[in-house]
Backbone as CSV, one residue per row, in Angstrom:
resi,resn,N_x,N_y,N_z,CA_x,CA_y,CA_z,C_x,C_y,C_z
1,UNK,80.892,73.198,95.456,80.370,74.207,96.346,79.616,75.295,95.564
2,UNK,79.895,75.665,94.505,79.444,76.652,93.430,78.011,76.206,93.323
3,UNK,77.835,74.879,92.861,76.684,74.165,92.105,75.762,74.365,93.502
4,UNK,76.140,74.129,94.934,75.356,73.824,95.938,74.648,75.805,96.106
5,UNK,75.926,76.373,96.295,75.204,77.923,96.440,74.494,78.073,95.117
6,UNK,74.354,78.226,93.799,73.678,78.129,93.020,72.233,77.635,92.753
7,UNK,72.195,76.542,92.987,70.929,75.467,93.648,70.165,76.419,94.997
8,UNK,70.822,76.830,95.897,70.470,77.840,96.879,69.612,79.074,96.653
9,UNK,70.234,79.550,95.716,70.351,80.772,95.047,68.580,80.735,94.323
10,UNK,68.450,79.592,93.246,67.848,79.379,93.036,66.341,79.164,93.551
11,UNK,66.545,78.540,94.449,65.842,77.764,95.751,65.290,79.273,95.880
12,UNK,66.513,80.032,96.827,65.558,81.444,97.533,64.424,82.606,96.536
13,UNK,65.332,82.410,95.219,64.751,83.472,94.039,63.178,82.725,93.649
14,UNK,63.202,81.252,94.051,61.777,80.525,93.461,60.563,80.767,95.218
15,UNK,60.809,80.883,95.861,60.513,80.816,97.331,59.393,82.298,97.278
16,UNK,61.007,83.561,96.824,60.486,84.953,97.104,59.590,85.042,95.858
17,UNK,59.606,84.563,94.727,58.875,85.313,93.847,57.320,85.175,93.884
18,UNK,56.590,84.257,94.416,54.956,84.399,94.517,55.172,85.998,95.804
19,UNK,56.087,85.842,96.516,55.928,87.413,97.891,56.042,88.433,96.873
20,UNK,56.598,88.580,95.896,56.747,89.714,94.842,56.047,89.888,93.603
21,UNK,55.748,89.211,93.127,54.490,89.056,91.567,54.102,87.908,91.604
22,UNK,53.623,87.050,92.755,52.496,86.074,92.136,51.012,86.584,92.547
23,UNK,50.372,85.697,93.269,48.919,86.308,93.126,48.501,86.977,94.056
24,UNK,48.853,86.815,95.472,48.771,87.487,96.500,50.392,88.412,96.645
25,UNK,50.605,88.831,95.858,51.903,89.170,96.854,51.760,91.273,97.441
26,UNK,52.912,91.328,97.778,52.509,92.532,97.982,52.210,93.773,96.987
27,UNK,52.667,93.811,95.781,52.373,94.531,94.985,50.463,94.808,94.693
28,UNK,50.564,93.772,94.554,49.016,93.284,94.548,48.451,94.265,95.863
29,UNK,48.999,93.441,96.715,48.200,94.212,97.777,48.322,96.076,97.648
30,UNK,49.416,96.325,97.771,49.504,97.869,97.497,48.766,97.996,97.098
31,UNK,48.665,98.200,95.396,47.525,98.368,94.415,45.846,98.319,95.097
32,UNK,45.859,97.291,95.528,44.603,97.088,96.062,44.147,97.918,97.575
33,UNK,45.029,98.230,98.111,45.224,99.297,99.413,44.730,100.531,98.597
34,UNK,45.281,100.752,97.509,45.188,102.651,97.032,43.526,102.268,96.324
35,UNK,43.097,100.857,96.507,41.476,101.400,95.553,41.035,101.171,96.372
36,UNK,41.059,100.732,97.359,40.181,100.790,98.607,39.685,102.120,99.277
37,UNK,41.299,102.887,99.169,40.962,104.122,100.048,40.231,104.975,99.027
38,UNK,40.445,104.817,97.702,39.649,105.754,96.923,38.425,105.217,96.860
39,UNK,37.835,104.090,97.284,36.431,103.359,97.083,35.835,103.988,98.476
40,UNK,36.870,104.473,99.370,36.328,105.003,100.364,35.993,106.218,100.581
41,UNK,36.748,107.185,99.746,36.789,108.165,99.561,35.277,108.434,98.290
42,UNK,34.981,108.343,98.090,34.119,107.984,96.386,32.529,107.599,97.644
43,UNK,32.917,106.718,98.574,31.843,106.300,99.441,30.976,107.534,100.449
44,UNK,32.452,107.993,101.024,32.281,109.214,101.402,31.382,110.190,100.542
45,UNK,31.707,110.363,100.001,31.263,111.616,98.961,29.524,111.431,98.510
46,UNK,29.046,110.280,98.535,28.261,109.379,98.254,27.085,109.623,99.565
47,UNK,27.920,109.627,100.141,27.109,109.490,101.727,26.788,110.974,102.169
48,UNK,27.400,111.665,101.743,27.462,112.790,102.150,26.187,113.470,101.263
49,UNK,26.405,113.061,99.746,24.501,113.753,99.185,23.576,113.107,99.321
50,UNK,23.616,111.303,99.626,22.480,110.581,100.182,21.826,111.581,101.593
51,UNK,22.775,111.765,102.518,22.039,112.125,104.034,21.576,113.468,103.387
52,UNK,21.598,114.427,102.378,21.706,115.498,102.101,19.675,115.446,101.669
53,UNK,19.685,114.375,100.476,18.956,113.849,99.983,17.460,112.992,100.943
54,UNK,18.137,112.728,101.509,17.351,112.393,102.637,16.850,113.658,103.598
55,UNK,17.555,114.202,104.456,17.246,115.633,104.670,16.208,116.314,104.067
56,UNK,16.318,116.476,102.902,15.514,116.971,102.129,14.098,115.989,102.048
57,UNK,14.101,114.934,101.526,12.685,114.234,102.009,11.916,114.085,102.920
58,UNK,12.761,114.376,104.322,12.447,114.649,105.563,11.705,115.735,105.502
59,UNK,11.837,116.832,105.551,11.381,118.184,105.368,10.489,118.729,104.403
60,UNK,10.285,117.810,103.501,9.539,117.820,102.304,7.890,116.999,103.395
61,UNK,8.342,115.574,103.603,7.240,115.116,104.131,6.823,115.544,105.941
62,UNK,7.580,116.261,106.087,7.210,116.535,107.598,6.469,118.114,107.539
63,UNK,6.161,118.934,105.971,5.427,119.610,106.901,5.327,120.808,105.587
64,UNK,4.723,122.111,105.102,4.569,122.873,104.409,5.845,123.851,104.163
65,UNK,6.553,123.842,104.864,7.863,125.460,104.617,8.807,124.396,103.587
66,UNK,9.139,123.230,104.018,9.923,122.653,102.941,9.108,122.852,101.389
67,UNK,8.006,122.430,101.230,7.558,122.317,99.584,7.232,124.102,99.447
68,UNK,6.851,124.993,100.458,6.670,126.237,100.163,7.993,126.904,99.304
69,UNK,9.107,126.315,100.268,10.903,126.559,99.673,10.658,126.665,98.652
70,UNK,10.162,125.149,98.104,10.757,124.495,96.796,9.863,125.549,95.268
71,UNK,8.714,125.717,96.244,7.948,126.225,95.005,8.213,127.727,94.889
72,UNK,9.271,128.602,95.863,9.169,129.996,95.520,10.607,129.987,94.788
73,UNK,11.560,129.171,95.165,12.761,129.110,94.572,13.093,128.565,93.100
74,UNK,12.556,127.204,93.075,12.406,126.438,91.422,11.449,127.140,90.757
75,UNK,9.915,127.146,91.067,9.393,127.406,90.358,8.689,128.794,90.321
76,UNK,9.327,129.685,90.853,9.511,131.691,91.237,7.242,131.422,91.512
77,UNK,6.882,130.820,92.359,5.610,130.901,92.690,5.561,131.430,93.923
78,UNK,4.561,132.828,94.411,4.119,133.321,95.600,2.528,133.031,95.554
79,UNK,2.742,133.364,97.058,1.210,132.978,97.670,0.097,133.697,97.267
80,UNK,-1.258,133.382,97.463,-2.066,134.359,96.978,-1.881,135.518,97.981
81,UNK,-2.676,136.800,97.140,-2.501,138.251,97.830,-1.102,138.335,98.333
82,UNK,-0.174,138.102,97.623,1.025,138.143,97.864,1.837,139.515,96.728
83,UNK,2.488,140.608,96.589,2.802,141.033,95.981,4.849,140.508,95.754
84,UNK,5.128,140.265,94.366,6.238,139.975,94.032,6.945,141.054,93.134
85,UNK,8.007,141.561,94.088,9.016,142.743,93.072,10.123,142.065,92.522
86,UNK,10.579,142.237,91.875,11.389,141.976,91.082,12.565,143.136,90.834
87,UNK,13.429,142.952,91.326,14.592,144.105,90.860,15.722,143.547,89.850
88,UNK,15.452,144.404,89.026,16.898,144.430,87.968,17.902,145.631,87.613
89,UNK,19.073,145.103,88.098,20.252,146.063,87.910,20.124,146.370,86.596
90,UNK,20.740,148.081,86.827,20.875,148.783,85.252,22.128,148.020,84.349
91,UNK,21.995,147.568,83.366,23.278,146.847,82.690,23.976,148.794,82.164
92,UNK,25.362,148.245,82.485,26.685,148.781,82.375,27.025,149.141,80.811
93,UNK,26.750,149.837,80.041,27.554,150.302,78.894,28.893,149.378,78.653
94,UNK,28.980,148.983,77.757,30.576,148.328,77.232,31.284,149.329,76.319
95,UNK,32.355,149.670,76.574,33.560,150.538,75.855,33.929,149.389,74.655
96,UNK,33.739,150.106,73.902,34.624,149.696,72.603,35.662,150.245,72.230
């Protein structure tokens, strides 16, 4: 009776072990659940400066205030007969 539960024993421990570390089992899967959601997360993030990026090409090719933006902000350019002030704060004395 020993030898038969033994043989059993055996039997169930050879059965469960591909469900626990063979190639599909669930560990596997876990693992593969947590890179998914971060592949999704990573996708997200992705998508979010593409439409951003796009936006911006939109507005660039649909019309003059987008490239006007671009050229007073990047490259500090005003229009003709345009006057540009410039203010600079007084710098602060440092205590020694």
């Amino acid at each position: 009776m020993k030898i038969l539960a033994l043989v059993l024993a055996i039997l169930i421990i050879g059965i469960q072990y591909p469900l626990w570390l063979g190639k599909g089992s669930w560990l596997r899967a876990w693992d593969l659940d947590h890179k998914l959601a971060a592949q999704r997360a990573s996708n997200a993030g992705l998508q979010a400066r593409n439409d951003t990026l796009e936006a911006d090409v939109r507005d660039l090719k649909s019309g003059y205030e987008g490239i006007e933006e671009r050229a007073r902000s990047e490259l500090g350019m005003v229009k003709r007969d345009e006057l540009f002030f410039q203010f600079i704060e007084p710098r602060t004395p440092t205590r020694r």
